[in-house]
N, C-alpha and C positions, 0 to 999 in steps of 0.2 A: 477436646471437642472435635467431633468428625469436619472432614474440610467441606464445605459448601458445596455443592454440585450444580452445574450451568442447563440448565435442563428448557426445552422449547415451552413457551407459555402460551398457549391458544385462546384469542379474541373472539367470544361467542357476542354472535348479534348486538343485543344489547349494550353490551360494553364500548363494542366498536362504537356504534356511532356516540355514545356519549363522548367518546373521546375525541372522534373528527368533527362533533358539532364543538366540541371546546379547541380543538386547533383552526377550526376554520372563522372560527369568531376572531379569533387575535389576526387572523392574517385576510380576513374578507367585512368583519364588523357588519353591520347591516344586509349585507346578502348571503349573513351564513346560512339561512336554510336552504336557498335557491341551490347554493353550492353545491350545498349536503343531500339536496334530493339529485342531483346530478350526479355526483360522486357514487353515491346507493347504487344507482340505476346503472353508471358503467360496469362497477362491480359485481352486477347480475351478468353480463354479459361477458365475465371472463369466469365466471363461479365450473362453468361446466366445462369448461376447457380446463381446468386445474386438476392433478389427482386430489380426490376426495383428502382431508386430514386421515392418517392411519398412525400407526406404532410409532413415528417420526415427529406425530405431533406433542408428543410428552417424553421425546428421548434426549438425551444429551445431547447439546449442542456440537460438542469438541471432544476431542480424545487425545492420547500423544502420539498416536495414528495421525495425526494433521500435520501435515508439512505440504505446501503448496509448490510449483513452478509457473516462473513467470515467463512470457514468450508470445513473441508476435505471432500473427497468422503465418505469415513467412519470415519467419526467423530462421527457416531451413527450408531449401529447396534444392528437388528432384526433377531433373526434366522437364515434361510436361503433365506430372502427377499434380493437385490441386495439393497447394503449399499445406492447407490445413490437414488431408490426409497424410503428410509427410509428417506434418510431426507426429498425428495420431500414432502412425508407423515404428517412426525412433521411440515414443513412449514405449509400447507394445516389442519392440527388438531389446530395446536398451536400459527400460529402466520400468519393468512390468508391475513392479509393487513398492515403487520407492516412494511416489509421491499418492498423497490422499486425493489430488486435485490440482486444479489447471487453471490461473488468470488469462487467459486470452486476450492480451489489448485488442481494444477498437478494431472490428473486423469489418465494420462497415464501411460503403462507398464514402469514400472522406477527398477533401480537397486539398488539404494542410494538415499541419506538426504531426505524421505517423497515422494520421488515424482520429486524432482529437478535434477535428473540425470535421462532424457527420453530417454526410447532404442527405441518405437515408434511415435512419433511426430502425426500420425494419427488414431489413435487405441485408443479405452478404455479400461484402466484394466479391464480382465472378470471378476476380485474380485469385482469390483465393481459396473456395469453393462455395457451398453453398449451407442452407440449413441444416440438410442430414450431418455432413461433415461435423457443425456445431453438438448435432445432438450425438453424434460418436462419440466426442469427446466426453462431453457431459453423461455421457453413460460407463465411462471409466470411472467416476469419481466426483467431485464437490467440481462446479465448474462458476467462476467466481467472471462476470460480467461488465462492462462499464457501463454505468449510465452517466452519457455527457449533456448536464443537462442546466448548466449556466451558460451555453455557447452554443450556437450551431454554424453549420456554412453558409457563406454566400452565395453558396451555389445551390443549396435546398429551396425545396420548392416555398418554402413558408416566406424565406426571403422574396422569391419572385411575388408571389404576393403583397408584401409590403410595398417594395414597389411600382407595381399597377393598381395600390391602391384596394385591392380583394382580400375577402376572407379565407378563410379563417389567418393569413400572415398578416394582415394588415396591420391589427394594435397586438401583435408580440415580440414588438421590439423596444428600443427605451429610447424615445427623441428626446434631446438635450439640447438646449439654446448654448452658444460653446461660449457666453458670457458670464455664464453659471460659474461661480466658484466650486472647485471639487480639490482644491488642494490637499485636503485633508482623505481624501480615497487613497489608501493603502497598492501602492501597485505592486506586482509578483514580476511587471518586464517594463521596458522604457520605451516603449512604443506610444504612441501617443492614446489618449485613454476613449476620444471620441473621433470617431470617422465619417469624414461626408460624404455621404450619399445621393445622387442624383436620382429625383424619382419626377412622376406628373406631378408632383404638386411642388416641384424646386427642390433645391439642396437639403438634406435634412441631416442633421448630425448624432450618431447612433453611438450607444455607449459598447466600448468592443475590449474588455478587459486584457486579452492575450495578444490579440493581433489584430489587423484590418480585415483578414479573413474568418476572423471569428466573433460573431457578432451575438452580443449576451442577450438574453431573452429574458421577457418580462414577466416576474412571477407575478406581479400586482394584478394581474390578468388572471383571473382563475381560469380561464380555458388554457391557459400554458399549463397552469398545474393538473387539470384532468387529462390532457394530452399524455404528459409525462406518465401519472398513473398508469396509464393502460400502453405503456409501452413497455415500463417495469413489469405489468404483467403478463405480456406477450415474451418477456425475456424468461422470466418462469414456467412460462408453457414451453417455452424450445428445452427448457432443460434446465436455466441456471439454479444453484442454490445459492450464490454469494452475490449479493450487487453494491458493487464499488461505487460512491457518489462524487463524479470525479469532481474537482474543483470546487466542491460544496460551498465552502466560507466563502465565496464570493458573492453566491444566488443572489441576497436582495439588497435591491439600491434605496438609499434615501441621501438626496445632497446634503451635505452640512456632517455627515459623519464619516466613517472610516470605509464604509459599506463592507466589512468584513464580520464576518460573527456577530449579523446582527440579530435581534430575538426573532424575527420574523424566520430567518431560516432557519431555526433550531427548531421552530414549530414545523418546518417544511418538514427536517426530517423527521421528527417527532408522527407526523400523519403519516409520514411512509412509514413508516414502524409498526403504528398500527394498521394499517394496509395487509402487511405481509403477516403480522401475529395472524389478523384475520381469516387471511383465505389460503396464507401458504405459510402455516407454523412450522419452524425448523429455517425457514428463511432467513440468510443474514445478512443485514445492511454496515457494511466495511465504508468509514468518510476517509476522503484524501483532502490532507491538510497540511502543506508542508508548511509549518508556522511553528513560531515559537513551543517551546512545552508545554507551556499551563493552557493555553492558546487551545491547544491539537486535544487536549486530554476534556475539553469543556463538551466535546461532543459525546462522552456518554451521557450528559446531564446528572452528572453525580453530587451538582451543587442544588439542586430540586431535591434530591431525598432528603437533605439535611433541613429546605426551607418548607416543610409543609405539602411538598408534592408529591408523586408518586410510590407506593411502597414498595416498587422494583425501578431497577434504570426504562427509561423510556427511549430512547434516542438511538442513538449505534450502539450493534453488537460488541464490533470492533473498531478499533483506531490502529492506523502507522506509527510506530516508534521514530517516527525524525531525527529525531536527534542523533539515535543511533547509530548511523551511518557514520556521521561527521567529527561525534566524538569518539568512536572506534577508529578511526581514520588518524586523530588526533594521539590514539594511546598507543597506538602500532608506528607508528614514526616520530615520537618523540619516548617512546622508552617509560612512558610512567600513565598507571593505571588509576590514579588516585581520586581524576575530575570523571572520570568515567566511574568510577564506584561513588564518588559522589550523586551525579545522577541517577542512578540507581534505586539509591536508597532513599531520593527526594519519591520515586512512584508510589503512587498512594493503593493500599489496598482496597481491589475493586470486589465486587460485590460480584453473586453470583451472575450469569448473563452477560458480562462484559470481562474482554481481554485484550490482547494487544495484537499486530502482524509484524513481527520482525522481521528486519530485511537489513541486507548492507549496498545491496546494489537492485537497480530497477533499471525502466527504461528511461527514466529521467536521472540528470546530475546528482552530486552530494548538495542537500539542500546546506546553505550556509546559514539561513535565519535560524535554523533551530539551534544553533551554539551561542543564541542569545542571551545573557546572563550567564553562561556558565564558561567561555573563556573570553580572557581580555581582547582588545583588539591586535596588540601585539600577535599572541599566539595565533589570531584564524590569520593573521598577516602571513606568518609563515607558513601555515598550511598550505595557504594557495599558492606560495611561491615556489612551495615544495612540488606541489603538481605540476604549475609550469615546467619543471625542469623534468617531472616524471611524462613528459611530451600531454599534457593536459590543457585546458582552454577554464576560465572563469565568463559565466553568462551573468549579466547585469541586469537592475531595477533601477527603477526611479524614487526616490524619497519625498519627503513631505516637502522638501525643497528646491522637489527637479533633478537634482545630482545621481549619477549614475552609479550605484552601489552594488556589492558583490550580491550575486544571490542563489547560485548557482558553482558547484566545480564538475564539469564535464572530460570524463577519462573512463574507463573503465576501471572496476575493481581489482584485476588482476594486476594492471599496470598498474595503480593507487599503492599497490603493493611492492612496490619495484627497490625500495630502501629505507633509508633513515634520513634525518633531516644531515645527516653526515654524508648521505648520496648513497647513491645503487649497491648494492650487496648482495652475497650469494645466497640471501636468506630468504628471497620471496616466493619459492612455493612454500615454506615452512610458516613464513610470516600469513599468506594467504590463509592457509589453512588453520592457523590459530585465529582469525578473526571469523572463520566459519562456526568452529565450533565453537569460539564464544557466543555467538548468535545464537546456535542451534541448542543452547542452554537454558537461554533466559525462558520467564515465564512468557506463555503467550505461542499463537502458532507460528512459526519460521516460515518465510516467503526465499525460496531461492531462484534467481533470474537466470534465464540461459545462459547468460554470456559467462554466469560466474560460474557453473556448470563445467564451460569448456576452456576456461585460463584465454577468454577472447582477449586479443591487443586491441591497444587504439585501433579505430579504424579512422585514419588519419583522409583517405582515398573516399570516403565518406563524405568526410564533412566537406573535401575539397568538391567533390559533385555536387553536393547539394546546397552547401553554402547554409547549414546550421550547423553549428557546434552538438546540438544532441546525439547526433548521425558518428557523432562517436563510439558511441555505445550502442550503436544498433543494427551493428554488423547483419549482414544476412547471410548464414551458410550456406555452400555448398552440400547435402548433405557425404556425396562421394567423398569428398574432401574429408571431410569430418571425420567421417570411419575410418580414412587412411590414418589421420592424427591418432583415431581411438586405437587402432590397431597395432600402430610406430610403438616398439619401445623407447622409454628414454625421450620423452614429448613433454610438457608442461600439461596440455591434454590431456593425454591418459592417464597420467602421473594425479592429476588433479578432481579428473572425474571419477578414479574407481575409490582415490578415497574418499570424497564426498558420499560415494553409493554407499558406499562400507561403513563408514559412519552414520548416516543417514536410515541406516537400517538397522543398526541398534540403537538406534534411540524412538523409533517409532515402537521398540519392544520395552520402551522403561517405561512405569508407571509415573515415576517420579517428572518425567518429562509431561504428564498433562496440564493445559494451559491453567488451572483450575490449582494445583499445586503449591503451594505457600513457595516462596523466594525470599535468602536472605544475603546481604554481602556480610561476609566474613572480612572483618580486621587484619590486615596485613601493610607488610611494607608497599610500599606503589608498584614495584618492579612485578607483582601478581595482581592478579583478581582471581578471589574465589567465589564462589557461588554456593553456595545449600538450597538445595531444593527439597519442599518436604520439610518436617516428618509429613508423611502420609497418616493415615487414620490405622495400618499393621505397625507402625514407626520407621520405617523404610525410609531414609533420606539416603539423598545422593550429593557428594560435592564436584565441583566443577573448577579445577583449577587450573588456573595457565600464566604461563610466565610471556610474559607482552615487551620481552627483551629480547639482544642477540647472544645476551652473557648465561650461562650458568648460573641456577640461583636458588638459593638452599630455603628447604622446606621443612622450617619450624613452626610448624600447625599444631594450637593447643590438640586441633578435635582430629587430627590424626592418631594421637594417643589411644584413639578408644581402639579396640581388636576386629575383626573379621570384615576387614574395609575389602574389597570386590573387583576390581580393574576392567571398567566393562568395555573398554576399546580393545583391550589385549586378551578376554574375556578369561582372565584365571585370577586367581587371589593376589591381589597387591604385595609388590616386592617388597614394600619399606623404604625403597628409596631415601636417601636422606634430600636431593637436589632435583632439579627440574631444568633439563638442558633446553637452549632456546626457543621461545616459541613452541614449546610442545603444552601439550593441553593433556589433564588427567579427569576421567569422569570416574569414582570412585562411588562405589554402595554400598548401604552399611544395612544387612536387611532387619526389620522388624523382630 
């Protein structure tokens, strides 16, 4: 049977609003037409600012051409050239056809955590340049957005509203009586979860999920919700095509429950979904959910096809692999692949339109919730004690019971890579680089983050000036510096970046690599993990094997047996090899 193809599905009139008057009824009841004739009417007013739908509107979503980079505004800096034109730059010198596309964090005027607490939602930091710069980049390639849109600053002007009491800030915030039971709210940090606020009418206590500085907004307000709209679609007029919903599972509150994945926000994204089919088909909406697995995976709404709803997924394109950070973390320092192919093969086959963003490092920590169910306490015990000792930090949450629990490992991935649970070893760019191209295998499109690009160390000088632990990982280069390292032989650097390029660039030429590709784990001892990707629809599969050891380890593969296997990192015909020395990874084709 040919494999499914992911192809964009265009919302004509009619549809659309049948669909936003059924999402706006579940989450507005009794003033869903008021909504809906509001919502209509902003949407005329971004309709001509949009390019028309063309050839994009019915093309493939995805290719094995998609491989993204992640990177701050000023993740690199040049004098006094505007930081975003710097990396434009190094993209353009250094890596001109490696990646499909560019995440940008939070580039906006922000107060707190990088970027994640935005006082302008439509502004570029002048620190870092301005909209052309944005739309430079977005004219390279896929240019993948944040919208933060559970939290804003208290420094934004919506806040000062609230507190003098004016509109439009006045009711988009969430007052809570701090007599209110909320024990049962789900926290991601240990801060306290309500913050009082001084305004003209007295203290008022505001619900602020992440921090005192970041104060959540209230979607039960449908002018928070049409607000939002039309700034996602201002983010598609500068250029974007991917919008990140950062923090999504927390949007909407009701006391007495967990306020996490509630149905109200699944209809939130559910409306943007059809927002973007609408007026800007080919658009893709990516949720950030660092939660458990079943948790994270709920956001294609793939439990609706089964119950009566939808005859395509309605909700995100894509989803983050979570887990897979933690449990590669897991299989690379304790020597056995086994819970990690167990995971694997728990992923359910997804339907066309929906895939996954692999990643091993970001700009936030290894999340720890998602090794939920799947290792004992014991074993994530030692993980983090292993990072402590690989010079790393653990960030904490609060539980149902107040207590402060791990939720977080802050290090970088290079360093993450620094040994075994036997300690430091001469093995970590070998090891690094087997946890790459495990990544760079799975189905789904590969996310690679700067740092992991350039073998960044702790940046210990960081977190000392700023006083968070995330400031670990979010070093900011030099780029002079940089080039020296890229230029040095004999650097973890160089050594690290040219073969990622190198790699990286044949696998955007495998077919077998598109996110759309069947995936299967092959049976083996633990000390590997294999991979079959494929058959393809010519029967073309490819395997992906790699030994997640420091030992030597023999390759008794029934499906090696078959003849004309391919070596497509070394690109000539497969030696036969009987064994797999440490940490090296084999990507092998077998063509149709």
């Amino acid at each position: 049977m040919p494999t499914p193809r992911s192809l964009a599905r265009p919302l004509d009139t009619t549809d659309f609003t049948a669909r936003a008057r059924e999402h706006l009824g579940v989450l507005y009841g009794p003033r869903r037409e008021e909504v809906l004739r509001r919502l209509l009417t902003r949407l005329s007013h971004h309709r001509g600012a949009l390019p028309p739908p063309g050839a994009e509107a019915t093309a493939p979503l995805w290719s094995e051409r998609d491989q993204w980079l992640i990177a701050y505004g000023d993740s690199l800096l040049d004098g006094d050239t505007p930081p975003l034109a710097v990396l434009e730059a190094f993209l353009e010198a250094r890596l001109p056809e490696t990646f499909s596309g560019v995440h940008v964090l939070p580039f906006f005027p922000w107060s707190s955590d990088d970027g994640f607490s935005v006082i302008h939602y439509r502004e570029v930091d002048p620190g870092l340049g301005d909209w052309s710069d944005i739309r430079r980049l977005a004219a390279r390639g896929d240019l993948v957005v944040d919208l933060v849109l559970n939290h804003v600053s208290r420094e934004s002007l919506w806040f000062v509203d609230y507190l003098s009491g004016s509109l439009p800030g006045r009711d988009y915030f969430i007052e809570m009586d701090p007599a209110t039971d909320l024990s049962a709210v789900v926290r991601p940090r240990s801060s306290p979860l309500l913050v009082p606020v001084p305004t003209r009418r007295g203290t008022r206590h505001l619900w602020a999920t992440f921090s005192e500085d970041q104060i959540d907004l209230n979607f039960a307000n449908p002018d928070v919700l049409l607000e939002f709209v039309g700034i996602l679609l201002f983010y598609l007029e500068q250029g974007a095509r991917v919008i990140r919903l950062d923090a999504i599972a927390f949007l909407w509150k009701r006391p007495g429950t967990a306020c996490i994945h509630l149905p109200e926000t699944h209809e939130v994204v559910r409306l943007l979904r059809a927002v973007v089919d609408h007026l800007a088909p080919g658009t893709l909406l990516l949720t950030e959910t660092n939660v458990p697995h079943r948790e994270n995976l709920s956001y294609f709404g793939l439990d609706r096809l089964s119950d009566g709803g939808p005859a395509m997924p309605d909700e995100a394109h894509l989803v983050y692999q979570f887990p897979l950070p933690p449990l590669l973390l897991h299989t690379l320092t304790s020597g056995e692949a086994a819970t990690l192919a167990s995971w694997l093969e728990s992923l359910p086959a997804l339907p066309p339109g929906c895939s996954y963003v692999n990643f091993t490092a970001s700009h936030d920590g290894i999340g720890v919730r998602p090794l939920e169910g799947w290792l004992p306490p014991h074993e994530v015990e030692a993980l983090l004690e292993l990072m402590h000792r690989f010079g790393g930090f653990v960030s904490m949450r609060s539980d149902a019971q107040g207590r402060d629990v791990p939720y977080e490992i802050n290090i970088t991935w290079f360093e993450a890579m620094r040994g075994t649970r036997r300690g430091a070893d001469p093995w970590q760019v070998e090891r690094f680089l087997c946890s790459q191209h495990l990544m760079l295998a799975l189905q789904g499109i590969p996310a690679l983050y700067l740092h992991s690009l350039t073998a960044t160390l702790n940046d210990l000088e960081g977190v000392e000036r700023t006083g968070r632990l995330r400031a670990i990982n979010r070093h900011r280069w030099q780029r002079p510096a940089l080039e020296e390292l890229l230029e040095s032989r004999n650097t973890p650097t160089r050594e690290v970046f040219l073969a990622l390029k190198r790699r990286l660039a044949v696998r955007r030429r495998e077919p077998c690599f598109h996110p759309d590709a069947p995936q299967r784990v092959l049976p083996t001892p633990p000390a590997l993990l294999v991979l079959e990707r494929g058959p393809l629809d010519d029967g073309r599969r490819l395997l992906a094997i790699h030994n997640v050891t420091d030992q030597r380890q023999p390759l008794a593969l029934e499906a090696l047996a078959a003849p004309d296997w391919h070596d497509l990192l070394a690109d000539a015909p497969w030696s036969g090899d009987t064994s797999l020395a440490p940490y090296r990874s084999l990507w092998l084709v077998q063509p149709g």
